[in-house]
C-alpha positions as CSV (number, residue, x, y, z in Angstrom):
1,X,109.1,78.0,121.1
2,X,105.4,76.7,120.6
3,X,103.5,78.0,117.6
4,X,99.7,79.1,117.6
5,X,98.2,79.1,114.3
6,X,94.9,80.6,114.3
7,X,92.3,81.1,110.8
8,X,89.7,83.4,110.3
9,X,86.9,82.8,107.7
10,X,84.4,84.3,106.7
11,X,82.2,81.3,105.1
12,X,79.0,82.8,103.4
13,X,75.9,82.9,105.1
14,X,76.6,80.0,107.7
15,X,77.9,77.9,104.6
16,X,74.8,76.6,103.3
17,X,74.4,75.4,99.2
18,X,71.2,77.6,99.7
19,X,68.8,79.6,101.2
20,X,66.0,77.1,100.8
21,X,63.7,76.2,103.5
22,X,65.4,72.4,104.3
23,X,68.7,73.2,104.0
24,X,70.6,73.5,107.1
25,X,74.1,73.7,108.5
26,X,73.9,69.7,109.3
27,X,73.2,68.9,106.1
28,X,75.1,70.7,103.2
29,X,78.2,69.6,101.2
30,X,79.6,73.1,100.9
31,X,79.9,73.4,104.7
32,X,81.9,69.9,104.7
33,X,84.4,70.8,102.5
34,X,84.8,74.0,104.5
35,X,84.9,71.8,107.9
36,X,87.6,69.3,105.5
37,X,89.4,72.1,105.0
38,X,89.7,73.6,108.6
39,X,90.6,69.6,109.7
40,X,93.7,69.5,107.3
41,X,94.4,72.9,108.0
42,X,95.2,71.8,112.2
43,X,94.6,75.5,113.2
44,X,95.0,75.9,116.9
45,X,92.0,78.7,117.0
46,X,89.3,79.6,114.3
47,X,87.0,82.3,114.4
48,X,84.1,82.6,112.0
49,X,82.0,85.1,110.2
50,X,78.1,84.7,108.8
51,X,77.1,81.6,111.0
52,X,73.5,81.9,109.8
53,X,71.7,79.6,111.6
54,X,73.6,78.2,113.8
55,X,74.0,77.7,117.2
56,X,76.2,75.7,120.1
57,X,75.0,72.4,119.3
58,X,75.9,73.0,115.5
59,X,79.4,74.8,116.3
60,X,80.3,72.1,118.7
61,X,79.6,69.2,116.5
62,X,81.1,70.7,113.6
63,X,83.8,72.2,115.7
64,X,84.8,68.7,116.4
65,X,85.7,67.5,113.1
66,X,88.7,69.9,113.0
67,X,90.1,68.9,116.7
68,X,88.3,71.7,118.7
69,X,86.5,71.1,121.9
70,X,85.8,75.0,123.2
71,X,83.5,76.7,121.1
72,X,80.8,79.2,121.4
73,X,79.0,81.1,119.1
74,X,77.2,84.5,119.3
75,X,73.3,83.7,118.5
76,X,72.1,87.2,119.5
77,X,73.8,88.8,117.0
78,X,71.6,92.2,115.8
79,X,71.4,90.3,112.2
80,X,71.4,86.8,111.1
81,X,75.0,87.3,110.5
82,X,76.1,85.5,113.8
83,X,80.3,85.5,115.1
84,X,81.7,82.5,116.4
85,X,85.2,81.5,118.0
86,X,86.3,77.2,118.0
87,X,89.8,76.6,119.8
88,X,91.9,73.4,121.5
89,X,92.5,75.9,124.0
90,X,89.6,76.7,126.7
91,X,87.3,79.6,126.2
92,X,85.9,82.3,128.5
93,X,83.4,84.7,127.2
94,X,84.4,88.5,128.1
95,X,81.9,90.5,126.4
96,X,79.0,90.7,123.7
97,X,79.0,94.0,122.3
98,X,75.1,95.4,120.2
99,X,75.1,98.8,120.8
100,X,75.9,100.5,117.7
101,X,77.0,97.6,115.2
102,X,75.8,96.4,112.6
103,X,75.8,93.0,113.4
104,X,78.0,92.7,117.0
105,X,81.7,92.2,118.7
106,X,82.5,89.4,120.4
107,X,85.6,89.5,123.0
108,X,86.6,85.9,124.2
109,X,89.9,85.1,126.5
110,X,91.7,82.0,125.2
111,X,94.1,80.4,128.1
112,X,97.3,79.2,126.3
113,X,100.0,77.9,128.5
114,X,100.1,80.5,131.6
115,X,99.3,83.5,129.4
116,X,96.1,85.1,128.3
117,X,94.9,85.4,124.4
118,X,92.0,88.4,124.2
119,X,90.2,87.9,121.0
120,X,87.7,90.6,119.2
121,X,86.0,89.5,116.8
122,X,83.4,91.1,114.6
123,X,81.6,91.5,111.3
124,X,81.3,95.5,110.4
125,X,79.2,97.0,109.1
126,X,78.5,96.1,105.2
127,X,76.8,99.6,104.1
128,X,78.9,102.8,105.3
129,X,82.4,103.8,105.5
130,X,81.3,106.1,108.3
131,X,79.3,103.7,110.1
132,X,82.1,101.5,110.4
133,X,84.5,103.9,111.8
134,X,82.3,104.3,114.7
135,X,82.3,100.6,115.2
136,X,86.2,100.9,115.5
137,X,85.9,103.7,117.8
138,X,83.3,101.3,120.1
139,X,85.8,98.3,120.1
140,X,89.0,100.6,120.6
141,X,87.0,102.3,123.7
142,X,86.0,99.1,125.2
143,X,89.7,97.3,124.6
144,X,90.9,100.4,126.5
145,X,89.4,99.5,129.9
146,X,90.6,96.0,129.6
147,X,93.6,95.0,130.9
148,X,96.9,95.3,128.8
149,X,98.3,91.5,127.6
150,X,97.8,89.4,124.3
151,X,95.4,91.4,121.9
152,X,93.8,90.8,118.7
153,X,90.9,92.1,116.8
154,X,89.9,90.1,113.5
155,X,87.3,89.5,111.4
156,X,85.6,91.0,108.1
157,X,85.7,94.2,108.8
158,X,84.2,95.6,105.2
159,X,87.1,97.9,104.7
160,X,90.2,98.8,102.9
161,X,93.3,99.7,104.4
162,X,95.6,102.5,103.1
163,X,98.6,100.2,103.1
164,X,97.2,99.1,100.1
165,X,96.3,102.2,98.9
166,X,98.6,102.2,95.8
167,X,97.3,99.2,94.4
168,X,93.5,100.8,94.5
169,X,95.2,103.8,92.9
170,X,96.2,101.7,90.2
171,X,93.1,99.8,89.5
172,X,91.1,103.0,89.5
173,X,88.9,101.6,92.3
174,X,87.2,104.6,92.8
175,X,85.7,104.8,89.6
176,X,84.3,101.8,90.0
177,X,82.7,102.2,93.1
178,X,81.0,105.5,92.1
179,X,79.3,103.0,89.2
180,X,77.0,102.1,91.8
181,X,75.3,103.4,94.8
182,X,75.6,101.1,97.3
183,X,79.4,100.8,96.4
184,X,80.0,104.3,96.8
185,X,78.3,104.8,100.0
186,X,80.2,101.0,101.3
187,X,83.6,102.6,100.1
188,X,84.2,106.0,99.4
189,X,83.8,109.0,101.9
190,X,81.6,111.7,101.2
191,X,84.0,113.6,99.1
192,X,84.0,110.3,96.6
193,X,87.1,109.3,97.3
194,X,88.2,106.0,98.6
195,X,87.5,105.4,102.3
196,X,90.5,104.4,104.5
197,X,89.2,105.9,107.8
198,X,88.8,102.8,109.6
199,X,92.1,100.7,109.3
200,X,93.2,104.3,109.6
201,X,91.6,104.7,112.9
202,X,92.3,101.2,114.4
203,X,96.2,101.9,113.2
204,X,96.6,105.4,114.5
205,X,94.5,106.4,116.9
206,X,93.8,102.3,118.6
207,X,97.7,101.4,118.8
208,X,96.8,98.4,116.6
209,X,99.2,96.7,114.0
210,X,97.9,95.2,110.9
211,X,99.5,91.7,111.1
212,X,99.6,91.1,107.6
213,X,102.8,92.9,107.0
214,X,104.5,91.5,110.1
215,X,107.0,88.9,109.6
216,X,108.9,87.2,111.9
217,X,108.5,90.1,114.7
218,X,109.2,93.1,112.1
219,X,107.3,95.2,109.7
220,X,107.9,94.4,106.3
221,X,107.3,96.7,103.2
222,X,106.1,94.7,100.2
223,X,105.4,95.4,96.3
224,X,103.0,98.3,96.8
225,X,100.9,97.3,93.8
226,X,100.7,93.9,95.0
227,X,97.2,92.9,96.5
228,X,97.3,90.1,99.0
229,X,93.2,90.4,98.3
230,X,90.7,88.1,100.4
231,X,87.4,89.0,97.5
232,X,86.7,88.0,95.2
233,X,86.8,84.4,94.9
234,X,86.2,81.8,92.1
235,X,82.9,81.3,93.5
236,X,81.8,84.8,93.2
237,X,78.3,85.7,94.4
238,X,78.4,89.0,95.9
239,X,78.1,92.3,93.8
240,X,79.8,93.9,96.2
241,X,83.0,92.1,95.8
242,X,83.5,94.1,92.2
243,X,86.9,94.0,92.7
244,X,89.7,92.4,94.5
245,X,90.2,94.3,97.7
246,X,91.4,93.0,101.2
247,X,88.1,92.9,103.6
248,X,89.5,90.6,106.0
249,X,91.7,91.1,108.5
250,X,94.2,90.0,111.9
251,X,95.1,93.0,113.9
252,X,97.1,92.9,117.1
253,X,98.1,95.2,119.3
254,X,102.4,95.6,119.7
255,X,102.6,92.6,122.3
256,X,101.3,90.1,119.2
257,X,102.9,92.1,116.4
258,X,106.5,91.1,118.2
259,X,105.5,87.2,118.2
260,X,103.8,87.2,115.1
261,X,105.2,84.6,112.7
262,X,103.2,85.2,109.6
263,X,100.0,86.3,108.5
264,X,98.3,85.7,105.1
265,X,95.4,85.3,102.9
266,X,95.3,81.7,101.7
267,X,94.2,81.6,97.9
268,X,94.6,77.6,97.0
269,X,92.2,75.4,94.7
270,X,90.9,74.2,98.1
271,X,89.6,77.7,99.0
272,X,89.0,78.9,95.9
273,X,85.3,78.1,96.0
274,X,84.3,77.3,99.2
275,X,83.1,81.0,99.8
276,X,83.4,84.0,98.8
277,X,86.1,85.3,101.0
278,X,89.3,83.8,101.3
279,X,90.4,82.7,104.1
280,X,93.2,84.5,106.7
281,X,95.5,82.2,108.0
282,X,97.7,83.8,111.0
283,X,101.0,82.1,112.9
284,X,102.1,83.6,116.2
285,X,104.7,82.3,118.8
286,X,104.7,81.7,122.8
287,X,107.9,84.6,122.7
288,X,108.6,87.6,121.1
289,X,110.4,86.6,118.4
290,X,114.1,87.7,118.6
């Protein structure tokens, strides 16, 4: 039975050491480690969050170093926060969604074997719970008039899931959040407490499965106070990220769920500073998994 492993990472603003004027994503040491990393890593499929400044020329050149010769990269992006998707597999652009995100969906078909892989893949929106779950509605509208296969809708989607609800509980999140303004109106509904509506949404209402608590085929049931948390990181740099929440995310709808192998954050000394998001490391199989 083959195996597909696929990462997403979200690598901090395009992976520069800085925002000054002559630093690019050709020449900075922080963006080689990441592409070091991705190389040892032998993923099958990444896709990518916060490629400022980049473009096809850079993703295909850097998409190299890690074995990956179909690439493309979303440079119209409503920010400078652009999406992009590398893979061994060939790539076929479906659709670039603007219209009411914050930064932009990307939907890509990856041909593996005789089946096809649809990929959504977006960056949501970093400032309000409720602008979010209108993002989710957009994507789950659009996914409903494709056809039915091999789904999954990653990416940093800037939002906390209630599966995880009794660990926020615990840390007293909430409080924290209403400390500051921008935190309250990124995580907590307008009733102050903590927002769940979108992994809510995408679960309930969009059919799909959050693949983190998949193993093997089957839903699993964890340690309710334990956080598999993607921020912060060692290298800590957004205020945002005042405590450890999971932000990142694979979804799939119930034909990946059953060949899903695994699907984790991966928290190493390797990754531990190379942004500041951990990256989401996902396993899948050619077969339901029996």
């Amino acid at each position: 039975m083959q195996e597909v492993k696929l990462i997403n990472f979200n690598i901090y603003e395009g992976g520069l050491d800085s925002e000054e004027p002559d630093v690019h994503p050709t020449n900075t040491g922080r963006l080689d480690a990441i592409c070091q990393w991705l190389q040892s890593q032998a993923p099958d499929i990444v896709t990518l969050n916060e490629l400022n400044h980049w473009d096809s020329t850079i993703l295909s050149k850097r998409a190299a170093t890690w074995g990956h010769t179909h690439s493309f990269v979303m440079e119209d992006t409503n920010r400078d926060y652009r999406i992009g998707v590398t893979s061994k597999y060939s790539l076929q652009i479906v659709e670039k969604m603007h219209e009411g995100f914050w930064h932009g969906a990307l939907i890509v078909r990856v041909a593996i074997g005789d089946e096809d892989l649809n990929i959504v893949l977006t960056h949501m929106n970093p400032t309000s719970a409720q602008a979010r779950v209108q993002e989710a509605v957009r994507i789950c509208e659009k996914v409903s008039e494709q056809p039915d296969g091999l789904w999954i809708l990653l990416g940093d989607l800037n939002s906390l899931s209630p599966d995880d609800r009794a660990f926020y509980e615990q840390q007293k999140v909430a409080n924290v959040f209403r400390e500051n303004t921008k935190l309250t109106k990124k995580f907590l509904d307008e009733d102050g407490s903590v927002a769940y509506g979108v992994l809510d949404f995408l679960e309930t209402r969009g059919g799909w499965v959050d693949l983190h608590r998949i193993v093997d085929g089957k839903a699993q049931t964890g340690s309710p106070l334990e956080l598999d948390y993607s921020v912060p990181t060692e290298w800590q740099v957004d205020k945002m990220h005042a405590v450890r929440m999971r932000l990142d995310y694979v979804l799939g709808n119930q034909n990946v769920a059953r060949r899903t192998r695994s699907c984790r954050v991966t928290r190493t000394a390797d990754t531990d500073k190379l942004s500041d998001h951990y990256p989401v490391i996902m396993v899948f199989t050619s077969h339901p998994i029996q």
